[in-house]
LUMLO-251607 format. One record per residue: residue in one letter; x, y, z of N, C-alpha, C, CB in turn. Coordinates in steps of 0.001 Angstrom, whole numbers, plus 524288, in hexadecimal, padded with zeros to 5 digits. Glycine has a CB too. Example, Ala and Ser with C-alpha at 12.3 -4.5 7.8 and 13.67 -1.06 7.14 Angstrom:
2
A833867E9C681E788300C7EE6C81E78833907F31C81E7882C2C7EE8782356 S832327F73681BA8835667FBDC81BE4832648001E81EBE837047FDAA8165D 
This chain:
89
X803567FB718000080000800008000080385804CE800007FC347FFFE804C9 X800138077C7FBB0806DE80CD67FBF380228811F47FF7F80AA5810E57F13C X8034D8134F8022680469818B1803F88054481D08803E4805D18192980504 X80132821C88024A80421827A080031805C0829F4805AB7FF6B82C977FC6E X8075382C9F806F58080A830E980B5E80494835E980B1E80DC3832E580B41 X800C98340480DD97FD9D839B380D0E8021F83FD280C597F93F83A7E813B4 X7FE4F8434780A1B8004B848DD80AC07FFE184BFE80FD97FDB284BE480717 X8055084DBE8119E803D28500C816608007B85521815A2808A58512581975 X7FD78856268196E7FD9A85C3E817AB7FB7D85EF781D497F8FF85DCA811A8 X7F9BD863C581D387F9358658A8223A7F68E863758266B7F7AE86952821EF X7F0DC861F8824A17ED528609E827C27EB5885C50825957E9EF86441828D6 X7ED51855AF828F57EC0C85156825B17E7D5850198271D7EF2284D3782591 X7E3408523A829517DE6685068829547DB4A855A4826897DC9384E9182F7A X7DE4085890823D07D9F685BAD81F547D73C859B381C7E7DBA385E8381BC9 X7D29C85B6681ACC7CDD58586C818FD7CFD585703812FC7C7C085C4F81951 X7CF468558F80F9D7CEA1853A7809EC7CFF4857F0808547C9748518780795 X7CC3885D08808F27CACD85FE9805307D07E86464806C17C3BC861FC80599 X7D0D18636080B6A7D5258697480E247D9FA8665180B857D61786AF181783 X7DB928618D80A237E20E85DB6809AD7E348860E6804EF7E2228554D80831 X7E14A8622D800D27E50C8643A7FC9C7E6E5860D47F9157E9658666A7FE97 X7EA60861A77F7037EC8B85EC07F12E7EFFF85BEB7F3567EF4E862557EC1F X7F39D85D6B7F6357F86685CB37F97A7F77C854137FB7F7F7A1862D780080 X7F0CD853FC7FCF57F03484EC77FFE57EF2D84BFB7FB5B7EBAA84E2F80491 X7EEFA84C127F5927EEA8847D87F2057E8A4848D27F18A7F0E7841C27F41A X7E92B845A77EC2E7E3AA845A97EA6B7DF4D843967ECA87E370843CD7E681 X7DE5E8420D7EF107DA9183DF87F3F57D886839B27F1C17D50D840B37F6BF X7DCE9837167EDE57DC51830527EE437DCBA82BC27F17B7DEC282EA47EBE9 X7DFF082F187F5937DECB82AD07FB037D95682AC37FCE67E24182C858008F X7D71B82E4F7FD5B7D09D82F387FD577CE8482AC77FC7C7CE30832F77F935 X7CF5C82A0F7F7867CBFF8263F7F3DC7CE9D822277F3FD7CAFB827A87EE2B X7D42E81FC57F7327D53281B9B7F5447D226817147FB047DC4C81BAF7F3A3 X7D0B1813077F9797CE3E80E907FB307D30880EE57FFB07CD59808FA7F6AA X7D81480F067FF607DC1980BAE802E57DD598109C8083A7E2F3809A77FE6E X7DC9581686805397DB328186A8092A7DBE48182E80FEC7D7FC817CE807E5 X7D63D815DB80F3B7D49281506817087D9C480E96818867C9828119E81868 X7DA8A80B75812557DFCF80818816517E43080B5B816357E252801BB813E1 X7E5EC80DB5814697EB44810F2815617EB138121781B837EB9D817158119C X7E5D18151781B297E4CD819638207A7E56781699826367DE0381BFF8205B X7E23381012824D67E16D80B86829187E80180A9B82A7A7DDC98051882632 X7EA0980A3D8272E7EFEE8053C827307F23080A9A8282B7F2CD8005A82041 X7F34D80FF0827937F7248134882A727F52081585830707F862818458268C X7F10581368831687F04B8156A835DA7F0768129683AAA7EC798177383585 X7EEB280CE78385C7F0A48094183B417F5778080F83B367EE9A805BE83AA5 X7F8EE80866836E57FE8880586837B880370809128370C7FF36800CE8337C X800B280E19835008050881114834548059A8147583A5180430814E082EC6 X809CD817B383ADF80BD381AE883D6D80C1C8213383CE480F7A8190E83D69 X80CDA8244183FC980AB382A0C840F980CE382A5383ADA80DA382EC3846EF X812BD82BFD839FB8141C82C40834928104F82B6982F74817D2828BC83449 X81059826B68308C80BFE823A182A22805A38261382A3480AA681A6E82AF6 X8047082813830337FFBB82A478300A7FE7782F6282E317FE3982A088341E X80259832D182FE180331836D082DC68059A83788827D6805B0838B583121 X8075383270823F6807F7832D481FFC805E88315881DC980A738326C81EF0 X8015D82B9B81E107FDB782B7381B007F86282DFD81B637FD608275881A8F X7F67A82F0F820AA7F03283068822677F124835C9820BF7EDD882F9282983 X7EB338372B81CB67EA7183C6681B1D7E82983C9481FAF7E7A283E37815FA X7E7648402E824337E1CA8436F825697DC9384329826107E10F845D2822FD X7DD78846DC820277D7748455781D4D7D4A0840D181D447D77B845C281849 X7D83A83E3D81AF17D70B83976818037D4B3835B781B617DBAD8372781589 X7D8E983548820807D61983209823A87D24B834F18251C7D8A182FCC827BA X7D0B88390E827BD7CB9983ACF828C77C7628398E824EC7CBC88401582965 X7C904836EB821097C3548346581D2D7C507830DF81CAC7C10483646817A2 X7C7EA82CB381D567C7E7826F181DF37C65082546823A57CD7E824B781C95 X7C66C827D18280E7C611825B882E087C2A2823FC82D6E7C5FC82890832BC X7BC83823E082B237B93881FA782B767B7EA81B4082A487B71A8204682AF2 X7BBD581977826747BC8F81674822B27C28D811CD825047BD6181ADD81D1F X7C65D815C9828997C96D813508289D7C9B480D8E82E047CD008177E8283B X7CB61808E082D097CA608040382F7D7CFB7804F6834687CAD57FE0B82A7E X7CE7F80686838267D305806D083B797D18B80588841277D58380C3D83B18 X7D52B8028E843D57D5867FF74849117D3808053484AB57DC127FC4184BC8 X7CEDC8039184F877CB6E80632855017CEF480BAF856837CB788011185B7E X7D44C8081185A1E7D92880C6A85BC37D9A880F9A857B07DF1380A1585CE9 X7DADA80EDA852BE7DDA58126A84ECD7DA84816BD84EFF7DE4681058848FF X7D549814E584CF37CFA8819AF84AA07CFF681DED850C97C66C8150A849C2 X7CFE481987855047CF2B81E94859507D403823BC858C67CFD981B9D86040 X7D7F381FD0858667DE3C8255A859607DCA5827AE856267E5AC824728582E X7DAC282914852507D98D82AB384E4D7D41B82F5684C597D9828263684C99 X7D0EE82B9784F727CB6082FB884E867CAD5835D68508D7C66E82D00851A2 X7CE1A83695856D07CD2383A13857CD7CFBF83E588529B7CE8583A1C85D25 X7D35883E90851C07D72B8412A84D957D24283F97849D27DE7083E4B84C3F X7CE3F83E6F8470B7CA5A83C3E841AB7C74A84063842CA7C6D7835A78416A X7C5D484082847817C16B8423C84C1A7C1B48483C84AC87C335840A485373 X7C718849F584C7A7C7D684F1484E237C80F85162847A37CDAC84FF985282 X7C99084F338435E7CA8184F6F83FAB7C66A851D183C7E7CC0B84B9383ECE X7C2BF84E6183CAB7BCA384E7483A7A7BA088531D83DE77B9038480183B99 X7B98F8546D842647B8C2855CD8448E7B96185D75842FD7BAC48526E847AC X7BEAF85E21840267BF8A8632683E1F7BEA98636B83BBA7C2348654883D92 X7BD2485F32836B87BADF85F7E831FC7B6C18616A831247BA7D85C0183038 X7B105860B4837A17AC7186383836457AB898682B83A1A7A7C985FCB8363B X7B149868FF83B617B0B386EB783CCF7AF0D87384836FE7B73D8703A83FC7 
């Protein structure tokens, strides 16, 4: 399985529309393998690999979709939580 390195950019949980040109065309969006990339670096990867593959965004629209051990989703939600949360400010 090959691996892009997401684009860094200022704010990695900016919405779709705020990311710019800079984050690629949004074929990860659409690709099926997607939510496994997202599963297998979050479970097995490390702070490094998280911060180089996980867009943000991206996961903020895969988290419902994505298949992850009880522990994981919790460390996790509050940061989903607080996330979404500014979105309908």
């Amino acid at each position: 399985m090959s691996m892009r390195p997401h684009q860094h950019r200022t704010d990695p949980f900016a919405t779709a529309d705020e990311a710019g040109p800079e984050d690629g065309d949004g074929k990860a969006r659409e690709s099926a393998g997607a939510c496994e990339v997202y599963e297998i670096v979050m479970r097995e990867g490390n702070a490094d690999d998280v911060a180089r593959y996980i867009d943000g965004a991206l996961l903020i629209d895969l988290w419902p979709d994505l298949v992850l051990p009880a522990s994981l989703r919790r460390e996790w939600q509050a940061l989903i939580d607080a996330v979404r949360d500014q979105e309908t400010v």
